[in-house]
N, CA, C and O of each residue as an XYZ file, in Angstrom:
376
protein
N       1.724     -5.968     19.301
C       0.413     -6.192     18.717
C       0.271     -5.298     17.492
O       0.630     -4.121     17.492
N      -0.256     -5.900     16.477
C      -0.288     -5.160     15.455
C      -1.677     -4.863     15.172
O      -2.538     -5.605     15.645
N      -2.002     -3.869     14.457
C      -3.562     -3.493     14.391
C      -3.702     -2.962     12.762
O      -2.953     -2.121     12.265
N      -4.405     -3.387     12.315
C      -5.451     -3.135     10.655
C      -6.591     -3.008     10.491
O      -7.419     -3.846     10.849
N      -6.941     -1.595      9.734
C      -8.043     -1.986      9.480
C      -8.289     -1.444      7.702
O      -7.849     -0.405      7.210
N      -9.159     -2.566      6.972
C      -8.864     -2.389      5.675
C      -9.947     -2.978      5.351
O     -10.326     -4.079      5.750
N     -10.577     -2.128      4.479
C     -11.718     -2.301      3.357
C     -11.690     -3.462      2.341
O     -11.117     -3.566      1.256
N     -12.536     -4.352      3.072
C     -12.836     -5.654      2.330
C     -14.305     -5.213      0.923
O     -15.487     -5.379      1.226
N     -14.029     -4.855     -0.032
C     -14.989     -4.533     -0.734
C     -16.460     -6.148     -1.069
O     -17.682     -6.296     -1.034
N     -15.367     -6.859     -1.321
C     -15.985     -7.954     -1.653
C     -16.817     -8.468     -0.750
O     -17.802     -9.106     -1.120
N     -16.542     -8.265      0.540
C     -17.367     -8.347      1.120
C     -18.425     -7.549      1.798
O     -19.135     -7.831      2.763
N     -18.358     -6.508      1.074
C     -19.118     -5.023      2.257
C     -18.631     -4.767      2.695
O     -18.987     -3.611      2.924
N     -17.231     -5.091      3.524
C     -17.281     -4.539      5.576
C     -16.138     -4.012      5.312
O     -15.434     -4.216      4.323
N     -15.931     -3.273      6.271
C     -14.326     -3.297      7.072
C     -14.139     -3.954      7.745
O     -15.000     -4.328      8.541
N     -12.790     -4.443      7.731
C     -12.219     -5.774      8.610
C     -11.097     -4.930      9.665
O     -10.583     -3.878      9.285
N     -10.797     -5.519     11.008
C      -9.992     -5.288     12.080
C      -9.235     -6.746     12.109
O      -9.812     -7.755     12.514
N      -7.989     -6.746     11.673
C      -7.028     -7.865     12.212
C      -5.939     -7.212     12.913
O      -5.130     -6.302     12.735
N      -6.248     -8.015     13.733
C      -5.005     -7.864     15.361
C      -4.324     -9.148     14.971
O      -4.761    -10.205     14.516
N      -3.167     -8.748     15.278
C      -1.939     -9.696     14.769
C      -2.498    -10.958     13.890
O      -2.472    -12.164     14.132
N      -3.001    -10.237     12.802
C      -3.255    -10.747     11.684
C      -4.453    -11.595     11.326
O      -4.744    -11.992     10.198
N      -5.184    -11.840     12.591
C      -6.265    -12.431     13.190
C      -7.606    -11.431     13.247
O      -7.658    -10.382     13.889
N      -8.698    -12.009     12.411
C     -10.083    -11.341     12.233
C     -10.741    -10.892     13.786
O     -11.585    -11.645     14.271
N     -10.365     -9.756     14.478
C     -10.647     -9.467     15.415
C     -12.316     -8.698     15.400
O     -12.863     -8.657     16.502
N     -13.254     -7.994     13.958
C     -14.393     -7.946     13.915
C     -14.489     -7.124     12.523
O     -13.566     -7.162     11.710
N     -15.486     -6.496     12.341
C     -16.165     -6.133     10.950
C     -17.129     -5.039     11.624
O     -17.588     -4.911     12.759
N     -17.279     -4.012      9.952
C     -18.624     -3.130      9.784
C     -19.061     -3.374      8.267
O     -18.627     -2.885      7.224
N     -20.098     -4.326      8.520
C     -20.798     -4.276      7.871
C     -21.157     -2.717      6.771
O     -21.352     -1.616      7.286
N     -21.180     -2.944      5.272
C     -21.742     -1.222      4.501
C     -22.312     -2.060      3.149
O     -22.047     -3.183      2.718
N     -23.364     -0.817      2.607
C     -23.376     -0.649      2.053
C     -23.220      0.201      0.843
O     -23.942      1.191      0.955
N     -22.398      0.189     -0.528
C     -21.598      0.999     -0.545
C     -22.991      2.007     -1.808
O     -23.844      1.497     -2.535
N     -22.678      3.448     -1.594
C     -23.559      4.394     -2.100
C     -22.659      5.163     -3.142
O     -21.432      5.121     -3.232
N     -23.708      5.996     -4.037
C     -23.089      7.192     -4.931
C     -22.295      7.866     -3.794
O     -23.012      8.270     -2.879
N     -21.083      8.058     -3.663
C     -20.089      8.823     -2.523
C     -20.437      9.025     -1.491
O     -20.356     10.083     -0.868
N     -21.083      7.570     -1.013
C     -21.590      7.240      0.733
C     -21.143      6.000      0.651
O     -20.885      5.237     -0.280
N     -21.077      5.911      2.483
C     -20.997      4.441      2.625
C     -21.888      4.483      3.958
O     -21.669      5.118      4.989
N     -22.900      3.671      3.665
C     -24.182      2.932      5.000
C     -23.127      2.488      5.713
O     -22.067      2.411      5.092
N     -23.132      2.031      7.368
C     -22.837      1.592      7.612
C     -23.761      0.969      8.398
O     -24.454      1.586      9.206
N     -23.836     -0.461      8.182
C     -25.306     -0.989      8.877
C     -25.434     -1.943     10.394
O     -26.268     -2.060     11.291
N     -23.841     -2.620     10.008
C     -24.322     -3.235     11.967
C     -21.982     -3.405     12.146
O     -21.135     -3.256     11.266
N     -21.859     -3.655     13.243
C     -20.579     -3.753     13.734
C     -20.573     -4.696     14.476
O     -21.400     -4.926     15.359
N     -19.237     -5.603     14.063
C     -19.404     -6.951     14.801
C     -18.243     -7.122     15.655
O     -17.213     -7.070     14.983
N     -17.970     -7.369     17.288
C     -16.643     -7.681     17.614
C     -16.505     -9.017     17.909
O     -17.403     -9.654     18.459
N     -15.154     -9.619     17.495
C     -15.276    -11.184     18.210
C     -15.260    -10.661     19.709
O     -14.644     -9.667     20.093
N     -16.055    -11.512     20.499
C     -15.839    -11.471     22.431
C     -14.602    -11.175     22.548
O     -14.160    -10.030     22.637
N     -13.773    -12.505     22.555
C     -12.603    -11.993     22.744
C     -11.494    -10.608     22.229
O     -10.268    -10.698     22.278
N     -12.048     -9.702     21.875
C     -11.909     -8.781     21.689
C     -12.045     -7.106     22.164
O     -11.410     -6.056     22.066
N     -13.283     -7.614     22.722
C     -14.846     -6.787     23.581
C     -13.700     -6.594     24.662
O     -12.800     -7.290     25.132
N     -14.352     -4.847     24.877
C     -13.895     -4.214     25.964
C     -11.969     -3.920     25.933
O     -11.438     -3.593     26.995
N     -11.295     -4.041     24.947
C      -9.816     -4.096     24.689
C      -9.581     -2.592     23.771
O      -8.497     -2.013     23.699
N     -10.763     -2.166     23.159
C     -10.403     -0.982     22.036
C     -10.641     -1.344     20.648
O     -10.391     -0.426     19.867
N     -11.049     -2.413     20.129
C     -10.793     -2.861     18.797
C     -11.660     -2.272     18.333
O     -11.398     -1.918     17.184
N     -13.093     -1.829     18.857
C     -14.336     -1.567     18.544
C     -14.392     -0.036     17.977
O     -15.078      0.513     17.115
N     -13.180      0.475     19.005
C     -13.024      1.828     18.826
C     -11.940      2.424     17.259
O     -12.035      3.407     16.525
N     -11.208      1.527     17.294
C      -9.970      1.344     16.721
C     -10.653      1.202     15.025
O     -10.291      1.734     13.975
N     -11.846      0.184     15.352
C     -12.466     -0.362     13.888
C     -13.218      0.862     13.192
O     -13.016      1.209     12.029
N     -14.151      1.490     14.110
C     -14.676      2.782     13.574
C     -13.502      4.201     13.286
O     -13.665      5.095     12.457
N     -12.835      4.112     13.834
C     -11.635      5.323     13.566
C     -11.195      4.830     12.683
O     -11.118      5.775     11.899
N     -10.710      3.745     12.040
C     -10.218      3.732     10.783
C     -11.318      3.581      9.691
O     -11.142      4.217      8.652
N     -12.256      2.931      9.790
C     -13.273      3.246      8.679
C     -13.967      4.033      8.230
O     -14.722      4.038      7.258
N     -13.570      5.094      9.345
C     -13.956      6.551      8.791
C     -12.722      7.644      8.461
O     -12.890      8.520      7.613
N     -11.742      7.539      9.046
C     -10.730      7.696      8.553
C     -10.417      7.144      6.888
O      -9.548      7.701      6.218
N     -10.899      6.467      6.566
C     -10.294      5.672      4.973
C     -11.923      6.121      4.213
O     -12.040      6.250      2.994
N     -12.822      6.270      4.972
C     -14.005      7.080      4.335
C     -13.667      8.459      4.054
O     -13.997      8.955      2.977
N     -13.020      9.137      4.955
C     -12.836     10.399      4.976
C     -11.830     10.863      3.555
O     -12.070     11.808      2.803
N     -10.435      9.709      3.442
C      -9.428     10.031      2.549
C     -10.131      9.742      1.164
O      -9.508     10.191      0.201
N     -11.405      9.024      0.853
C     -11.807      8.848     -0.320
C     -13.003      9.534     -0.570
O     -13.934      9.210     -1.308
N     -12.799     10.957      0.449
C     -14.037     11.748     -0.308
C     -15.094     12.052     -0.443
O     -15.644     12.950     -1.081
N     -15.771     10.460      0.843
C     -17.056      9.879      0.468
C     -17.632     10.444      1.828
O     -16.851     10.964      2.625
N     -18.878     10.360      2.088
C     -19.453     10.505      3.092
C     -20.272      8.869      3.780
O     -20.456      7.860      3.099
N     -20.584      9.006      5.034
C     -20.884      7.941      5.650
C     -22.820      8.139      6.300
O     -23.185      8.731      7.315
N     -23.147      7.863      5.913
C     -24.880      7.238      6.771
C     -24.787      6.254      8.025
O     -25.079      5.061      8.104
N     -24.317      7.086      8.921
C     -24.449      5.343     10.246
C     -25.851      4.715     10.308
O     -26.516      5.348     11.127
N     -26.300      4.074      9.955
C     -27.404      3.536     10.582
C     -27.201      2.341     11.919
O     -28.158      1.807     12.480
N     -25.450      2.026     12.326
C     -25.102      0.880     12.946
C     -25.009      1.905     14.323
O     -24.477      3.015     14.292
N     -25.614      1.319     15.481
C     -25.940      2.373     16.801
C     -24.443      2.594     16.758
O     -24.077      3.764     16.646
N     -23.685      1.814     16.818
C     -22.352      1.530     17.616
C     -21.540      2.865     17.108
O     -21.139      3.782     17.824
N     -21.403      2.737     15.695
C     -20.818      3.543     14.576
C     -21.469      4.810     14.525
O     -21.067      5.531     13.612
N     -22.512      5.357     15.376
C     -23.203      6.897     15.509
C     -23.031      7.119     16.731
O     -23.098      8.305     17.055
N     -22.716      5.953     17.985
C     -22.423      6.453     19.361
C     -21.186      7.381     18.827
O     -21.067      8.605     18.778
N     -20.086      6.035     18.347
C     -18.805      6.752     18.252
C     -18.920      7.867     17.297
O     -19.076      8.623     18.256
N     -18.973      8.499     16.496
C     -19.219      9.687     15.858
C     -19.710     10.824     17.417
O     -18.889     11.452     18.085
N     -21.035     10.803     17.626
C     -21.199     11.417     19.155
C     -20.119     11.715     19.817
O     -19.943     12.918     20.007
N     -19.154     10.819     20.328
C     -18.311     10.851     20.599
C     -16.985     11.380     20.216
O     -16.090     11.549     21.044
N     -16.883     11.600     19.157
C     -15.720     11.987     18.300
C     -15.827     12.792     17.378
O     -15.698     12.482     16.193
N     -16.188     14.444     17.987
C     -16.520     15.480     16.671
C     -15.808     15.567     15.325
O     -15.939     16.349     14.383
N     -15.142     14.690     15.498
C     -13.720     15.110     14.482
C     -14.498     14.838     13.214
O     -14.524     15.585     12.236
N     -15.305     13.360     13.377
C     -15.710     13.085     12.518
C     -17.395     13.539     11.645
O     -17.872     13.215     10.557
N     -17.828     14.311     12.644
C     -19.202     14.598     12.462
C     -19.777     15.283     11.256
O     -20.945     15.231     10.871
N     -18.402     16.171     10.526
C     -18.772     16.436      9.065
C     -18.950     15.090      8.234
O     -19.826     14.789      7.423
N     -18.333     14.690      8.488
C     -18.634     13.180      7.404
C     -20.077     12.623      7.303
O     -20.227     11.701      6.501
N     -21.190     13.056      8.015
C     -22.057     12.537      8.030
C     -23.012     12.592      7.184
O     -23.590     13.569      7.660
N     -23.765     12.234      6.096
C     -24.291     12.612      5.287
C     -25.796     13.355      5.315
O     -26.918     12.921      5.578
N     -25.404     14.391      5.007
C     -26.943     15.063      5.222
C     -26.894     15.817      6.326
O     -27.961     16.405      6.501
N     -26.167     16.014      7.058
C     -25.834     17.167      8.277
C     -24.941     18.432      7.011
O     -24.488     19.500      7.422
């Protein structure tokens, strides 16, 4: 199984393809050296496998390498932060 996750600008989001297949999205909007992140989408068939987890670790991960800081406003995308101090400097305004 292969796993991606890569910044679709054109469209706002970050995208998750599992073997090459649109497995879900985060929705952003992109800021002066922020990125909103406003809702997170998984296909079902996906739900409950890790993708969800997988999608926020890399979009903050590829937030992190460009410098920028992140605004969760998406619950999903501030649970996981909660969850994952690693990332909690990234947050904008903390």
């Amino acid at each position: 199984m292969t796993v991606l996750v890569e910044d679709n600008p054109a469209r706002n989001r970050f995208e998750i393809l599992i073997d090459d297949g649109l497995a879900g999205f985060a929705s952003y909007r992109p800021g002066p050296a922020t990125v909103t992140v406003t809702h997170t989408e998984i296909d079902p068939a996906y739900r409950g496998r890790g993708a969800g987890d997988a999608l926020a670790h890399g979009l903050l991960s590829q937030i992190r390498d460009r410098g920028e800081r992140v605004v969760p406003q998406c619950s999903f995308i501030a649970a996981y932060i909660d969850r994952h101090p690693e990332f909690a400097e990234l947050v904008a305004g903390d």
